[in-house]
KOLTI-326646 format. One line per 4 residues: number of its first residue (from 0); for each residue x, y, z of C-alpha. Coordinates in steps of 0.1 Angstrom, whole numbers. Example, Ala and Ser with C-alpha at 12.3 -4.5 7.8 and 13.67 -1.06 7.14 Angstrom:
0 = 123 -45 78  137 -11 71
This chain:
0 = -135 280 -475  -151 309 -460  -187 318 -467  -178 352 -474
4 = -157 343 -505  -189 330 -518  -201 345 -548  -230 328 -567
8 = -261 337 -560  -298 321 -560  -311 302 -585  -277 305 -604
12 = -269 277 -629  -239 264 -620  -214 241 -639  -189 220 -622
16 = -153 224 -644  -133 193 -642  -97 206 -648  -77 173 -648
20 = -78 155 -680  -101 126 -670  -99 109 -702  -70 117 -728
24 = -81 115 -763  -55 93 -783  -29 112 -801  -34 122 -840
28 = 0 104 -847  -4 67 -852  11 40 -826  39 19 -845
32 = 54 -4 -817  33 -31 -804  41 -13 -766  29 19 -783
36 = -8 6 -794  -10 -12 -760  -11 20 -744  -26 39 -770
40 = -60 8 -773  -57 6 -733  -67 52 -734  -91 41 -756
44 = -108 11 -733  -107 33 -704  -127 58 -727  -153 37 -741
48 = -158 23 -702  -168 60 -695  -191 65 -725  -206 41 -742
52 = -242 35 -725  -236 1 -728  -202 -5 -707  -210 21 -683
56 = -221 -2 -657  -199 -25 -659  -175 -24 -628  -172 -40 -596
60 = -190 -28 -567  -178 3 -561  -187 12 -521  -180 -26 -515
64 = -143 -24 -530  -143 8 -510  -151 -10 -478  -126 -34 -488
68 = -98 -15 -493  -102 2 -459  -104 -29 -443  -72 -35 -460
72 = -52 -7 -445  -71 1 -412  -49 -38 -408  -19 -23 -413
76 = -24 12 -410  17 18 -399  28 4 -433  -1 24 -454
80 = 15 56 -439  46 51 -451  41 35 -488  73 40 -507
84 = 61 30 -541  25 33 -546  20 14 -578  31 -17 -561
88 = 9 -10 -531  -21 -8 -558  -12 -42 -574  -7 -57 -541
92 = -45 -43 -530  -58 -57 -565  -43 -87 -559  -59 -94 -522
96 = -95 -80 -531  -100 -83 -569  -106 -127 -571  -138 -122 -549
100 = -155 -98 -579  -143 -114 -608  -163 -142 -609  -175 -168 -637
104 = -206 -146 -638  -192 -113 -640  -165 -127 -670  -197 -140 -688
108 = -214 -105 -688  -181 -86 -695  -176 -111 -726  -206 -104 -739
112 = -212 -67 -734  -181 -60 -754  -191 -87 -784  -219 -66 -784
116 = -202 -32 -787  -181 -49 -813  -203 -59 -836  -223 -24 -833
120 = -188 -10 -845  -191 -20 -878  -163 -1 -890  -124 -1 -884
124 = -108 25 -863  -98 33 -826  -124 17 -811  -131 -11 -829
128 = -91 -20 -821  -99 -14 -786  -129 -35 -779  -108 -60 -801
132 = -74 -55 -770  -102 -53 -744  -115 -93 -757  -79 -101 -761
136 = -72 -90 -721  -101 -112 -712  -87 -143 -730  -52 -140 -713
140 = -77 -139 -681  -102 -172 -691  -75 -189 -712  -39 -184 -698
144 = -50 -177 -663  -26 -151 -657  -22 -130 -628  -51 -110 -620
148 = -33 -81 -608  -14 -74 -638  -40 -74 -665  -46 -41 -679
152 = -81 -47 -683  -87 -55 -646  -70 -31 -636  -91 -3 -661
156 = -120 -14 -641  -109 -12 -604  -94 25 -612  -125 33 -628
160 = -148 14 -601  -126 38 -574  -138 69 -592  -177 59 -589
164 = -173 50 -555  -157 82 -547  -178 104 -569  -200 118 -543
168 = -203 153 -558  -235 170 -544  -241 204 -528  -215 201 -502
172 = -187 186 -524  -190 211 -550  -192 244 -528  -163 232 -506
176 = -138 213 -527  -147 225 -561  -154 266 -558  -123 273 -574
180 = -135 254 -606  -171 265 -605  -179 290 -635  -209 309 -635
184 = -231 309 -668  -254 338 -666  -242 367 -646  -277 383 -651
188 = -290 357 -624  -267 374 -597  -291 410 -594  -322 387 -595
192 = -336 379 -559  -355 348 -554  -397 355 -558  -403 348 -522
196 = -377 373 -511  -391 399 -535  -427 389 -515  -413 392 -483
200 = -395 427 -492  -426 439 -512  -447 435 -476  -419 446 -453
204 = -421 478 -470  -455 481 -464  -466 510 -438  -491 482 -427
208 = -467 458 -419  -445 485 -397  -476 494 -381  -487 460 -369
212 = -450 458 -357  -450 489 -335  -483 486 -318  -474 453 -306
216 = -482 455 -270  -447 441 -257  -423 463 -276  -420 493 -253
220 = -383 479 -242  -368 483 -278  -391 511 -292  -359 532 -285
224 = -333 512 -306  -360 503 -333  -367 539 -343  -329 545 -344
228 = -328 514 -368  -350 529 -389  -335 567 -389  -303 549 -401
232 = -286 559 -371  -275 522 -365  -272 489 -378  -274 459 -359
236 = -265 431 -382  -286 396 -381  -275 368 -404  -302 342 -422
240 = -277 317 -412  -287 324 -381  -325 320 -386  -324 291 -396
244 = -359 283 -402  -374 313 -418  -366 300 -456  -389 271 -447
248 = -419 292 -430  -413 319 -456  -421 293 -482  -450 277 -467
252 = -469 309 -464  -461 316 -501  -463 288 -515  -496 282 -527
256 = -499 319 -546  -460 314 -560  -479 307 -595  -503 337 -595
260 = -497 360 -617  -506 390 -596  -486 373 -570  -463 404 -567
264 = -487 433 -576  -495 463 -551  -529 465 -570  -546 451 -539
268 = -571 467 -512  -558 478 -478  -576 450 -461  -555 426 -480
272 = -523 440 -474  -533 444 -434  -540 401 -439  -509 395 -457
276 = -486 417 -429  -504 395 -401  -494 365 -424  -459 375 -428
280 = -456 386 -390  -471 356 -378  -443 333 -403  -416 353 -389
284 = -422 349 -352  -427 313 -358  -387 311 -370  -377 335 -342
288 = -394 312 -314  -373 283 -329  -340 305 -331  -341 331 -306
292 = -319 310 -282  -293 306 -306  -294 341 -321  -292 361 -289
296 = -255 350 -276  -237 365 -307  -265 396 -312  -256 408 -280
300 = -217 404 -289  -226 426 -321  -248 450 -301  -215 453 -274
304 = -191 461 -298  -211 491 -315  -217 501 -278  -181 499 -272
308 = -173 519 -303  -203 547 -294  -197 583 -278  -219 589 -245
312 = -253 597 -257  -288 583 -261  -278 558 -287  -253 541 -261
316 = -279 538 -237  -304 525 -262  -280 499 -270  -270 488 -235
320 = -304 492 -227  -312 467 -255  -284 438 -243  -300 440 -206
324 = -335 432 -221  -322 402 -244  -307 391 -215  -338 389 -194
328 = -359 358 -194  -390 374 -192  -385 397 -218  -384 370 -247
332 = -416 379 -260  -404 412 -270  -372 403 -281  -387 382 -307
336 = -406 412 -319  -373 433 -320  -360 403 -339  -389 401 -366
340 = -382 442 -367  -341 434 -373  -356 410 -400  -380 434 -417
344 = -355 465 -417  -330 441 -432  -351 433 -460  -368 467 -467
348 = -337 488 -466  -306 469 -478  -302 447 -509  -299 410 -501
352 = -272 404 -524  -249 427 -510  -241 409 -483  -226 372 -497
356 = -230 354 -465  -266 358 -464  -266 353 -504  -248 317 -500
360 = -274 307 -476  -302 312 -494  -282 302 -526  -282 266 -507
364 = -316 266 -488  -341 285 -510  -338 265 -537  -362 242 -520
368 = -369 246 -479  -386 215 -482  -354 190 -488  -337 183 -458
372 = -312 177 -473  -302 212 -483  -299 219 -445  -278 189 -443
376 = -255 203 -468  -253 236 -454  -250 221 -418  -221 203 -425
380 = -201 233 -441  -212 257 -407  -188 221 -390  -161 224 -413
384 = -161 261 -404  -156 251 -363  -197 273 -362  -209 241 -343
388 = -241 256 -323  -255 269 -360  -249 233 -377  -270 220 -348
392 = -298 241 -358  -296 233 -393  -294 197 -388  -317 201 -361
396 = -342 221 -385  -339 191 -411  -347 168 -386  -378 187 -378
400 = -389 196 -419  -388 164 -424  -386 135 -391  -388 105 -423
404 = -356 114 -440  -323 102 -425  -304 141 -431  -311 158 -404
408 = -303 126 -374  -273 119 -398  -255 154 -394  -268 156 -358
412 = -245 123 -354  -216 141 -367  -226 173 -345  -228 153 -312
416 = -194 133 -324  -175 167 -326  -189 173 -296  -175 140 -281
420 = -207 135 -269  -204 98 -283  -239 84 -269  -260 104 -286
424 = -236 105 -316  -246 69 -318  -282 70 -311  -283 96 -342
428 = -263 74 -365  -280 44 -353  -316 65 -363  -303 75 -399
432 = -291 46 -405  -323 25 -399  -339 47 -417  -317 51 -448
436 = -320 11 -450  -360 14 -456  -357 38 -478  -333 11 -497
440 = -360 -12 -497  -385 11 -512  -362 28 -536  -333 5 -545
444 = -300 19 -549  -312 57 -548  -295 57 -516  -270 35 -515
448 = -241 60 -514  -253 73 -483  -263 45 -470  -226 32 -473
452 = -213 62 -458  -236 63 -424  -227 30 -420  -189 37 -422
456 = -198 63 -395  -213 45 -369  -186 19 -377  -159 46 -372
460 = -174 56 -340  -181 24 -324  -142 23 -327  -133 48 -315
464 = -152 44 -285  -141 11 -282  -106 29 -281  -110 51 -257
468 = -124 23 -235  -91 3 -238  -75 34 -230  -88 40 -197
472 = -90 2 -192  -58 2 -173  -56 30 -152  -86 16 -139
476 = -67 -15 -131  -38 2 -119  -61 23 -93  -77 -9 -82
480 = -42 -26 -77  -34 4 -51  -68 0 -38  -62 -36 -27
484 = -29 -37 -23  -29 -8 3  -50 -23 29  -30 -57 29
488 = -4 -38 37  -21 -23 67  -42 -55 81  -7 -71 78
492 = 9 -44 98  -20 -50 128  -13 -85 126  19 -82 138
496 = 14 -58 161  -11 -84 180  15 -111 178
């Protein structure tokens, strides 16, 4: 998915469209052969699994079957690869992991969770008759002691245990498997910018603001390019994606006058707005000294191009003039200051919502700079899109927002792993992971998912390392055989030559 194909836009309500038919409702026509009602009562079992508050929670462990089954495969991983007829495969994997979940307990609570649900279904109908095939199931279990693997209502729970256990749809799943089936509920949203942007515009527009930006001491080197910014005689692009820290300094600064009502009113004195541009100046700069180093490599690209494409004149030398200062180490104070004036022209002069790559980060970030989490999400798509040095920011910035959540050292685990840089891949995971289990103490289960999934990863990359060490295991060997074996050969050599 590219982030320009993007097109929701911050806060916009969002509902996730599920276009498979997850649960079939029964047909109108009424089963006659028994076959016929065994399907049509085993539909309706699934069904009542799914909604009834009641049976909701009754399924096996879902992340431990999970683990299971990859154990499972990872054993034979040739044959997996090759499966000729899945539904045996399945039957075969119920029959190897399901006798460790069903146990006398877990029969007992079944039994009487659906005794219950029978007797609140007072009258006849389709799901009375399934509760009824669902007891019946059980029986054949308890009773006849029939296979495991082939009893329908086993085998209803293990399907529908594999769908919790997969089900991790957050930010990430939904905007990169599921854009397709996302359906926007109130277009009016897209034209309205988040209040903190409108803030940050409002004051960027200010003469005071511009001022304070020009009579900076250090700005001499761009005051050239800057006032050709503002004439409008060129644009030098800069992406938020790219600043990856401004959403969270932008919200601090705001955040405690976000409920004011005056909050966005140009009603105040001079001396306020002269406070307020110092404020804003002073939030931006803070980004751009956490950023600059990753901004610069790519500006200058942009700025080279529009040089490339630029007559002989002023404005070419103004913008070669501009890549030799970024470039210069000692010139890093200014270039922040041209980078808070990219910023503040970018606001003041051109909609926001124009350009959907900036409008999709926001859309993921804004909604609260405070969750580390968010950058996590947005971090992992920048991987999927091969923009590796702008994940490490974002998972770097979550890391940094907030050092007590697992987020940010769990996607710098999967930075460092893409990078094959393995040791601190596992330092990271190890990190997360350590803390993900404490917060499993404190807060049961609210992060068991995740805490399933980092260990799968530091798992998966202990392996692979483990790999590559057997790999290189015997070309070490071989180069220590030649090692020894050469000189044997030459003492024995000199031995004879002696005799």
């Amino acid at each position: 998915m590219n982030l320009k194909s993007a097109t929701a836009r911050s806060p916009v309500s969002l509902q996730f469209i599920d276009t498979s038919q997850k649960h079939p409702q029964p047909s109108e026509r009424k089963p006659k052969s028994s076959l016929e009602r065994l399907i049509y009562n085993s539909e309706n079992i699934s069904r009542l699994l799914t909604t009834r508050k009641e049976l909701m929670n009754l399924r096996f462990d879902e992340l431990s079957l999970l683990h299971d089954i990859r154990d499972m495969v990872e054993a034979d991983p040739q044959r997996f690869e090759n499966i000729q007829h899945p539904a045996e495969f399945r039957r075969e994997i119920r029959a190897k992991i399901l006798p460790r979940y069903i146990t006398p307990e877990f029969i007992r609570l079944m039994q009487e969770k659906l005794l219950n649900e029978l007797l609140r279904t007072s009258r006849s109908g389709a799901d009375q008759d399934a509760l009824m095939t669902a007891l019946v199931f059980l029986q054949s279990h308890t009773d006849l002691d029939l296979p495991l693997e082939d009893n329908p209502l086993w085998e209803i729970l293990f399907n529908l245990s594999i769908k919790d256990g997969l089900k991790f749809i957050d930010v990430l799943t939904v905007l990169m498997e599921g854009l397709d089936e996302l359906k926007i509920t109130n277009p009016d949203l897209l034209t309205r910018q988040p209040i903190i942007l409108q803030k940050t515009r409002q004051i960027c527009q200010w003469p005071a603001f511009w001022k304070l930006l020009i009579n900076h001491q250090v700005i001499f080197p761009y005051e050239g390019i800057i006032s050709g910014i503002l004439r409008g005689d060129v644009v030098i692009e800069i992406y938020f994606d790219e600043v990856v820290h401004l959403p969270y300094y932008l919200h601090q600064l705001f955040k405690p006058n976000l409920a004011d009502a005056d909050f966005l009113s140009e009603a105040i004195s001079d001396a306020d707005k002269e406070r307020q541009a110092r404020e804003l100046f002073q939030a931006i700069l803070s980004s751009i000294e956490k950023d600059l180093p990753y901004v610069v490599p790519n500006l200058i690209k942009r700025i080279r191009q529009l040089s490339k494409k630029m007559k002989a004149g002023d404005m070419k030398d103004e913008l070669e003039r501009t890549i030799h200062t970024l470039k210069s180490p000692q010139e890093q104070l200014s270039s922040n200051i041209f980078l808070i004036a990219l910023i503040a022209a970018k606001v003041s002069m051109k909609q926001y919502w124009e350009n959907q790559r900036d409008q999709f980060f926001f859309m993921t970030i804004l909604k609260d700079p405070q969750d580390s989490k968010n950058y996590f999400d947005y971090g992992h798509i920048l991987l999927k899109q091969k923009q590796y040095e702008n994940a490490f920011q974002l998972f770097q910035c979550a890391a940094e927002i907030d050092p007590a959540a697992f987020w940010g050292y769990w996607g710098l685990g999967h930075y460092y792993e893409r990078a094959k840089d393995y040791a601190h891949a596992e330092q990271n995971f190890e990190k997360s992971l350590k803390i993900a289990q404490q917060l499993e103490i404190r807060q049961p289960n609210r992060y068991r998912r995740e805490l399933f999934l980092i260990e799968e990863d530091l798992k998966r990359l202990r392996q692979k390392k483990l790999r590559l060490r057997l790999t290189d295991q015997p070309q070490i060997e071989l180069f220590s055989d030649m090692l020894l074996s050469s000189p044997v050969k030459k003492t024995g050599k000199t031995e004879s030559a002696v005799a």
